[in-house]
RODREN-209080 format. One record per residue (C-alpha): residue number from 1; residue in one letter; x, y, z. Coordinates in pm, whole numbers. Layout:
BEGIN
   k r     px     py     pz
 NUM A      X      Y      Z
...
END
This chain:
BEGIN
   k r     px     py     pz
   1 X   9479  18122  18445
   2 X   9320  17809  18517
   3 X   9002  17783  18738
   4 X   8964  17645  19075
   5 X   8660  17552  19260
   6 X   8895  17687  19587
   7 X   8914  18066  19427
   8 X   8486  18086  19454
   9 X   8415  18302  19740
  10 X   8373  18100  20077
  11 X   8162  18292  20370
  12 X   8364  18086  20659
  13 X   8696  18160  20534
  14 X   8537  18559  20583
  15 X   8453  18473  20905
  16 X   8773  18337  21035
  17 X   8921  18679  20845
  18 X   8731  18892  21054
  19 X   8848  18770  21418
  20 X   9210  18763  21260
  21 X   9156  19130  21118
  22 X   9023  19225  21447
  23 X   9312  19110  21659
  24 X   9515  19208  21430
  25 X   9356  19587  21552
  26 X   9493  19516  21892
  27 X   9842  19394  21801
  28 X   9766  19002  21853
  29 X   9876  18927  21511
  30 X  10003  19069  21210
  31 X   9729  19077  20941
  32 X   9932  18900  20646
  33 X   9971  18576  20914
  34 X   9613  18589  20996
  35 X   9542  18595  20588
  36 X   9748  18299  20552
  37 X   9687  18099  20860
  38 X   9326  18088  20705
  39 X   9400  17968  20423
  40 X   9571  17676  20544
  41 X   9306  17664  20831
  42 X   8939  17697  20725
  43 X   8957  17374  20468
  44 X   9032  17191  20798
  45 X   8820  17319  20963
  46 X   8551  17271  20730
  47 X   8717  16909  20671
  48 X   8645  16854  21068
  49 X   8260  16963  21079
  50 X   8181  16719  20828
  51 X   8348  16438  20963
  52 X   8181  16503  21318
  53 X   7866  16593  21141
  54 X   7853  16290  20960
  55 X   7933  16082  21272
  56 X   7627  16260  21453
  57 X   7405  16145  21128
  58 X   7515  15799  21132
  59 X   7393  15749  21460
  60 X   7110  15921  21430
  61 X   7015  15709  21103
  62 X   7073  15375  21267
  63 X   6858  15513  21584
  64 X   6580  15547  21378
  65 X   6616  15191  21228
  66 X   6715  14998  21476
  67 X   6694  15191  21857
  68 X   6897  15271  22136
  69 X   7071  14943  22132
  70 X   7201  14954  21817
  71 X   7324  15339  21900
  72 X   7491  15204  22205
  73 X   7628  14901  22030
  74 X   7778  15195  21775
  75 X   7903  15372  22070
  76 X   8099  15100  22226
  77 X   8246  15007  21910
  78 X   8331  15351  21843
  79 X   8635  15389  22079
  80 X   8822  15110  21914
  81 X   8748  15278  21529
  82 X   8908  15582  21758
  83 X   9249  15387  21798
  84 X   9286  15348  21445
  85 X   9303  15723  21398
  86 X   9507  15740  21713
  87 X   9825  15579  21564
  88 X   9757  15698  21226
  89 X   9682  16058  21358
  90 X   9996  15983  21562
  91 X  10262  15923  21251
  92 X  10057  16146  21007
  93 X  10192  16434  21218
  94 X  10623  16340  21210
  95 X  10468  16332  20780
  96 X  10322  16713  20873
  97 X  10667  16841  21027
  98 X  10937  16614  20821
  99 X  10704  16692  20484
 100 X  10686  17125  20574
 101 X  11063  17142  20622
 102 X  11153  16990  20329
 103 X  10867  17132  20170
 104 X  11086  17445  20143
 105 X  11457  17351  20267
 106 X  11534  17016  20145
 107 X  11467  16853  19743
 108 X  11171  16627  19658
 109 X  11346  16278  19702
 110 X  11347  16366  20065
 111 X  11035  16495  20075
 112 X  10861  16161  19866
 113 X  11073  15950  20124
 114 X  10936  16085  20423
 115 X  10610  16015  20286
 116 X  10590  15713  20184
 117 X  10807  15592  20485
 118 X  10526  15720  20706
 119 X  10274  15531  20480
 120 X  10483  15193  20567
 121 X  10509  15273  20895
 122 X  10099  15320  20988
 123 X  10058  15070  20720
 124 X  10260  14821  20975
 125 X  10082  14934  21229
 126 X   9695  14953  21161
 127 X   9689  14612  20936
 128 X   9773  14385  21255
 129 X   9489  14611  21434
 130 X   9254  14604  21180
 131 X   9306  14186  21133
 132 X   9231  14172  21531
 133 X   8902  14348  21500
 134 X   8823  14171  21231
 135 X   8912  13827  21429
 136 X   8761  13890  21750
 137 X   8490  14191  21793
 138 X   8263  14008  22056
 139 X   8571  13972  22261
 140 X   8692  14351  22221
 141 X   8345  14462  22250
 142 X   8234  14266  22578
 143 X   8551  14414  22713
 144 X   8328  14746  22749
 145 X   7953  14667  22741
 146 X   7766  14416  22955
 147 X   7400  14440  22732
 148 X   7392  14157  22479
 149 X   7193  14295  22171
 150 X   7420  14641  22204
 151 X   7741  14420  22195
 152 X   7629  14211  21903
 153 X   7517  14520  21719
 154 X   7887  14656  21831
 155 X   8026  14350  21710
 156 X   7908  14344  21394
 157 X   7972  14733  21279
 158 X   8378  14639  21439
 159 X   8401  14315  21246
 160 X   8297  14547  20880
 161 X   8462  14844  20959
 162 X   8791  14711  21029
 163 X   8878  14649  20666
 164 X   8890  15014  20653
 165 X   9129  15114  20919
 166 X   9433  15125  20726
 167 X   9252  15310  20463
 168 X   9138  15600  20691
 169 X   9494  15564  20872
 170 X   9660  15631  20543
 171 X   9440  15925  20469
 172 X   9563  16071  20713
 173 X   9936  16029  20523
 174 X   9758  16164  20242
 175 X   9600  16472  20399
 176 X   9928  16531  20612
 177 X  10125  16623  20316
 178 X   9944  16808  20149
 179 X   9913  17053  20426
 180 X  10253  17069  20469
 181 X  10271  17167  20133
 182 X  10066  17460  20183
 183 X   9785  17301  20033
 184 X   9476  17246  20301
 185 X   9193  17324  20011
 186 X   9234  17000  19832
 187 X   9221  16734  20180
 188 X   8922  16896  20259
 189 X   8741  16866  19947
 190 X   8869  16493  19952
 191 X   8765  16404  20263
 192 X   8462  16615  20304
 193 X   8353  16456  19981
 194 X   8415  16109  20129
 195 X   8160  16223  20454
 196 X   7874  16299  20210
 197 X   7984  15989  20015
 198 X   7939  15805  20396
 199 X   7621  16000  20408
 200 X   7456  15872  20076
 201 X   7578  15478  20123
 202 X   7427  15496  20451
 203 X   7155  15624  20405
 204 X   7067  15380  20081
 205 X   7193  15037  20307
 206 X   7066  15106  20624
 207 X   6688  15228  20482
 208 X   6747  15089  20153
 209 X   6872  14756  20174
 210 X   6807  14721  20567
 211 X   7165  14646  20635
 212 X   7143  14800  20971
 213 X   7472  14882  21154
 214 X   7651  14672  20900
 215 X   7535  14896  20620
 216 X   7681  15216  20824
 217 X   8022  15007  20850
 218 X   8011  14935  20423
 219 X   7971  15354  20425
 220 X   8249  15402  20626
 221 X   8497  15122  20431
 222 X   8407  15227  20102
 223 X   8434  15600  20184
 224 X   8751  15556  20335
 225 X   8872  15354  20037
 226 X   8759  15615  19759
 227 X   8932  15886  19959
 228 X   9266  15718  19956
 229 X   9221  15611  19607
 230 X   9233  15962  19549
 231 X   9502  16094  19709
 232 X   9735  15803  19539
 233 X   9638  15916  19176
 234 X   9677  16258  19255
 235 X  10040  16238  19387
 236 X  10125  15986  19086
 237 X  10015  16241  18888
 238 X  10053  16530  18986
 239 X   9659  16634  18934
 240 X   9289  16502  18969
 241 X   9019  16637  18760
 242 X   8820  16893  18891
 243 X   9064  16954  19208
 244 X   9344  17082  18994
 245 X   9779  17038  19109
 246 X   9873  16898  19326
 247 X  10235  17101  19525
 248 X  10379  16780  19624
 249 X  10446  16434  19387
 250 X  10539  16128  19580
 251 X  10716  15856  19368
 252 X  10664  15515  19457
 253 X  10949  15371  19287
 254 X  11197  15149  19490
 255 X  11310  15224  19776
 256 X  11035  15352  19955
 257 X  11184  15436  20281
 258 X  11516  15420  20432
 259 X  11652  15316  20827
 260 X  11727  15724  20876
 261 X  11401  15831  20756
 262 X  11210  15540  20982
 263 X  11371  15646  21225
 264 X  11288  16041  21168
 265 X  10945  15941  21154
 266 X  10946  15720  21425
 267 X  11121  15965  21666
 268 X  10871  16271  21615
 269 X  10546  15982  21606
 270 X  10587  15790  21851
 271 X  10512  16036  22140
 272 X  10210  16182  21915
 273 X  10069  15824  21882
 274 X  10102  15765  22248
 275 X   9906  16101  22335
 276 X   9647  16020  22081
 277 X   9641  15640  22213
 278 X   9644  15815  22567
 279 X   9369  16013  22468
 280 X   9139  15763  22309
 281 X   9238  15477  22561
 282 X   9087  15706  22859
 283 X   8700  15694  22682
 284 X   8686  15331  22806
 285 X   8724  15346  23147
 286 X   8552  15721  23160
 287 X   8202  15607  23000
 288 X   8240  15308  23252
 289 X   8254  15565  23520
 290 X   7970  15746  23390
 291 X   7783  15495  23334
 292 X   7754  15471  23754
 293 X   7582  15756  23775
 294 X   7275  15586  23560
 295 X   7123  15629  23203
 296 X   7024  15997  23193
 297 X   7386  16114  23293
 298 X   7554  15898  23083
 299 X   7299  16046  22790
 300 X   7365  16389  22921
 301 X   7753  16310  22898
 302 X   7728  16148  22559
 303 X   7565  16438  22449
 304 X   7833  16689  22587
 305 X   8131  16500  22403
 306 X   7963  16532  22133
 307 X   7908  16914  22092
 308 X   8223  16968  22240
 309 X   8386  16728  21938
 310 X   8200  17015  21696
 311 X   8352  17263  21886
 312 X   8712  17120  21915
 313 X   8706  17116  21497
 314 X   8872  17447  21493
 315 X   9177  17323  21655
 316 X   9227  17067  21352
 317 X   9292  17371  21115
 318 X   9500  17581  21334
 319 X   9729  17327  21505
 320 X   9802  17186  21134
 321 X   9860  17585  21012
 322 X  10102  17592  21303
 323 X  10291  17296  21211
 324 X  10313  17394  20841
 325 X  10387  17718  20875
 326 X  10626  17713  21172
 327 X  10801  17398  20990
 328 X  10856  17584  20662
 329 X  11011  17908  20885
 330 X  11269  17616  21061
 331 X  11333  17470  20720
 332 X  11497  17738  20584
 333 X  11679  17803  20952
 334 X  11444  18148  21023
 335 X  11375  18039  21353
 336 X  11263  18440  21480
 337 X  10959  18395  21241
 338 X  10920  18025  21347
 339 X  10831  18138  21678
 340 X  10657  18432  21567
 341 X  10400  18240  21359
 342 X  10345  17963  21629
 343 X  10237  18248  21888
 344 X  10029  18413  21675
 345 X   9853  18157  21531
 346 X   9823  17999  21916
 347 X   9598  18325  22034
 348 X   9393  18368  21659
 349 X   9318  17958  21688
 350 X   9199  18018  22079
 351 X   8998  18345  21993
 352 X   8809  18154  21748
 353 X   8754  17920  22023
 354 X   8633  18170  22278
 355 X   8404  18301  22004
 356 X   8221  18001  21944
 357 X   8233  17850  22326
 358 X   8057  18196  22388
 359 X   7799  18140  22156
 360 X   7723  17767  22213
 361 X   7718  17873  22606
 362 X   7448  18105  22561
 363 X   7204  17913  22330
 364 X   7306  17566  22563
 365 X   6980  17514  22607
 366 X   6866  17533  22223
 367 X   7193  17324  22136
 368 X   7068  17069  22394
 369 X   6693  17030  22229
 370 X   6866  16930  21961
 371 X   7011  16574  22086
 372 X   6706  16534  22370
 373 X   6312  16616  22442
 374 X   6252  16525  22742
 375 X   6216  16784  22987
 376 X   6337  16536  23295
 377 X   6685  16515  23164
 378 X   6723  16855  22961
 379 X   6836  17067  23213
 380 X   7105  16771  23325
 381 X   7204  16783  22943
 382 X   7210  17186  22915
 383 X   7442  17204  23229
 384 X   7736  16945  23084
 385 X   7695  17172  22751
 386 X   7768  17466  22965
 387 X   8052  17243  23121
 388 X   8192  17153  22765
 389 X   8170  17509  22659
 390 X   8443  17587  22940
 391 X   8627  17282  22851
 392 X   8723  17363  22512
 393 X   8883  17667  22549
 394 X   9157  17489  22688
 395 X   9184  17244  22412
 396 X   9235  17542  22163
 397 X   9511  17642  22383
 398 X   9691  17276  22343
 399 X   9623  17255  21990
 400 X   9769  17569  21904
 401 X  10068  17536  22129
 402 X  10065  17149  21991
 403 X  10167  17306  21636
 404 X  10493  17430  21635
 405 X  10578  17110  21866
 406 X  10503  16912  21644
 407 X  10642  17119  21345
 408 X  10987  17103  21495
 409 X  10978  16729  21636
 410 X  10961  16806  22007
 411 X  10628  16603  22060
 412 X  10715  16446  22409
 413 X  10576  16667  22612
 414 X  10141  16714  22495
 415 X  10201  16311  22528
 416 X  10309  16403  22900
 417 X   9980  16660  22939
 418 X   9787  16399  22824
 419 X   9858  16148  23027
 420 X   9839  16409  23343
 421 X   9529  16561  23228
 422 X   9360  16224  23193
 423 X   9478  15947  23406
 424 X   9595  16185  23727
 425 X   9327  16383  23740
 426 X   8983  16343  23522
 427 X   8979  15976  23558
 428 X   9029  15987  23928
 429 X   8838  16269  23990
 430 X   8524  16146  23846
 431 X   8577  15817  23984
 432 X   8522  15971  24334
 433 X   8245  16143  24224
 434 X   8062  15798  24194
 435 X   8220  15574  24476
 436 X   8293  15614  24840
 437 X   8659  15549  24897
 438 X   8741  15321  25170
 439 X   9035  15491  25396
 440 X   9208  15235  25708
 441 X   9091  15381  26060
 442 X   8868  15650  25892
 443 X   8533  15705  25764
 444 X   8499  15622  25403
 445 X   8497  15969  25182
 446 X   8165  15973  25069
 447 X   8115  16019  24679
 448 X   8134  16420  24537
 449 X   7880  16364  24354
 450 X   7790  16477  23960
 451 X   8007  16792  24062
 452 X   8314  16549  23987
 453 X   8230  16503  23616
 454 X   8236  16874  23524
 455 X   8550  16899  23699
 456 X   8702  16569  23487
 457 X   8542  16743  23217
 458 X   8784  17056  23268
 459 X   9087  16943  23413
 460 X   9100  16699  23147
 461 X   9161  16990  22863
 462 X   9357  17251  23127
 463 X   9654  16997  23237
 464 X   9745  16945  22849
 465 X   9721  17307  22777
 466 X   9884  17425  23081
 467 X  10240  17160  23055
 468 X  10176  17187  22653
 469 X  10202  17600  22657
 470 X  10497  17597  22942
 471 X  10682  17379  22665
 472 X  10618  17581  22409
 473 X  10711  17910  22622
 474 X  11078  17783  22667
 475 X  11137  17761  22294
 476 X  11306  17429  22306
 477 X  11157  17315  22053
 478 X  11356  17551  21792
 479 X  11630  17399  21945
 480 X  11513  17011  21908
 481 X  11407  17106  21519
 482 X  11771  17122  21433
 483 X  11834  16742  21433
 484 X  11527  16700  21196
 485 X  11566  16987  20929
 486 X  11757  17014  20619
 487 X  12085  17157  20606
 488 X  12036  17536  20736
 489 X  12161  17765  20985
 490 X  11959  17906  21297
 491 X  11871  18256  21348
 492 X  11820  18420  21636
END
């Protein structure tokens, strides 16, 4: 038997066991799901926590070289890197659904079609964005930020790191399939190994070479571009050296797509880009908002997002496990276990949510030390922690009841949460918490006050999870899946 780095024993991966063994005590879940919803799970999850850790680092590292303008320049240009993985995130998840129900119902022509259509597809759609970044950064970035050094710092980081949005958009692809091939080890060594890789180059250009923001841009493109290079010679191959086999091969002999499979992948992305678009979109005119209430509660906000980001990285691995695993159940026309696995992963994903929201809550304080000294704005910063900490509960709900949606092609309806949660009630909501409204023939309501933005904060997670899990409750999703599977019967 050959060796894998994967079969060395991994302390997380225990850790995620033990809630699932636990529930499975009470009846939540059967123990052999929990045991295999891990192991598609944790390398996400793991995958996640480097990504946001190495976004934290970057930051920090250009901070110390350059100041706060060149972090806010960063943070306005951040938003617009965001969009990128918004329609790639968007397509890579019809490649999840299409690639687990052919993964285990259909041959592996139609599974190589489906993707490398949905490579052509983002490819289409992130090399016009990335050529308009590229083109005109001081326009995009002025759009956002009124403080000329931050938007020239912003400008310059967009204008680099555009070259490597189709890259990281086609990772996506990359890591996509694999995962739907029961396979979420190897992604996350790939792209976990392209954060430190981020790390290192950023490190050496920014203190190194005193590249500044344009040295943490190189990091980025070059990481981005090693990653992919990756997964390409690994499904060519069938193997990379030192990862091991790959499940899948993808053959990129003519054709590479077909109209029906466009149009499969098309059908089940388009909603997903539009929530992640939706999603992304609303950070523009929310920091704007923010930004009313004045420096130290924008800081405090800033800091909030972030943490909550590190705590949202569980819902990478366990929406993906839901998709894969509820996708190979409808591929072979089992749709009884379909739904089975897409509950019970839903409540193990959102205990390991409660789990660490408890823990962050308590130490809020600590966490908040971390990002800020000062003691004038501290206590500001521990309360939106707090706030977060309540907030991302519900996203754990969403993600998990995302899954099987998007397993089965039914991804309409998180796009309409979304677009509820956001732009009918945080945006609004936090917008009156910083304006008076004018009303005709009545006293202007006078502004709620920094109240409003812990509300946004919530409502903005509960409305997707709330319309998300009511779609998911009426099971028609199993019924949607049947236009996208191969040939199979449905069980009841």
């Amino acid at each position: 038997m050959s060796f894998r780095w994967s079969d060395l024993p991994n302390p997380f991966r225990w850790l995620l066991l033990a809630v699932g063994y636990l529930l499975g005590r009470f009846g939540v879940i059967d123990p052999r799901r929990a045991e295999r919803t891990t192991d598609l799970a944790w390398p996400r999850i793991m995958t996640g926590l480097a990504r946001m850790s190495k976004s934290a680092a970057d930051v920090a590292m250009v901070g110390i070289a350059l100041g706060p303008a060149a972090i806010a320049g960063i943070g306005l240009a951040t938003p617009y890197w965001g969009l990128a993985f918004g329609f790639g995130g968007g397509i890579a998840g019809a490649t999840i659904g299409l690639v687990s129900q052919r993964y285990t119902g259909g041959t592996a022509e139609s599974l190589s079609l489906a993707v490398t259509t949905s490579g052509v597809v983002v490819a289409a759609i992130t090399l016009p964005l990335a050529a308009l970044y590229w083109m005109v950064p001081e326009g995009l970035i002025a759009l956002v930020g009124s403080d000329s050094a931050s938007i020239a710092y912003g400008a310059d980081y967009l204008r680099v790191v555009a070259i490597g949005v189709p890259f990281a958009a086609l990772n996506l692809i990359g890591s996509r399939t694999l995962v739907g091939a029961d396979d979420a080890w190897t992604p996350m060594v790939l792209r976990a190994s392209g954060a430190i890789v981020n790390v290192g180059l950023n490190a050496a250009l920014i203190f190194g070479l005193g590249m500044g923001v344009v040295g943490a841009a190189i990091g980025t493109v070059v990481a981005n571009v090693l990653v992919l290079v990756a997964f390409v010679t690994g499904f060519a191959f069938g193997r990379l050296p030192l990862i091991g086999e790959f499940p899948v091969a993808v053959s990129l002999a003519w054709p590479l797509t077909s109209v029906s499979d466009i149009r499969d992948v098309l059908s089940i992305g388009t909603p997903l880009v539009f929530t992640n678009v939706a999603r992304r979109g609303a950070q523009f005119p929310m920091l704007a908002i923010v930004a009313l209430f004045g420096p130290n509660v924008l800081a405090a906000y800033v800091v909030a997002r972030r943490v909550r980001d590190l705590m949202d990285t569980p819902g990478w691995g366990f929406s993906l496990a839901s998709s894969s695993l509820v996708g190979q159940e409808l591929g072979t026309g089992d749709e009884r276990d379909a739904d089975t696995y897409g509950r019970e992963v839903l409540w193990f994903g959102t205990s390991v949510y409660l789990v660490s929201a408890t823990f962050v809550f308590v130490f809020a304080e600590q966490v908040g030390r971390v990002f800020v000294d000062d003691p004038s704005i501290l206590p500001l910063v521990t309360t939106f922690i707090a706030v977060a900490c309540v907030s991302v509960v519900f996203r754990g709900i969403s993600g998990g009841a995302t899954g099987p949606l998007r397993a089965s092609g039914d991804t309409r309806w998180p796009f309409y949460g979304q677009v509820l949660g956001l732009y009918l009630f945080a945006l609004p909501i936090a917008f009156l918490g910083a304006v008076s409204v004018p009303i005709p023939y009545l006293e202007a309501i006078t502004p709620l006050g920094i109240e409003a933005l812990y509300a946004a904060l919530i409502l903005e997670t509960f409305v997707p999870a709330a319309v998300t899990y009511y779609r998911f409750e009426t099971g028609t999703w199993k019924v949607v899946s049947r236009s996208y599977r191969p040939d199979s019967q449905p069980s009841d």
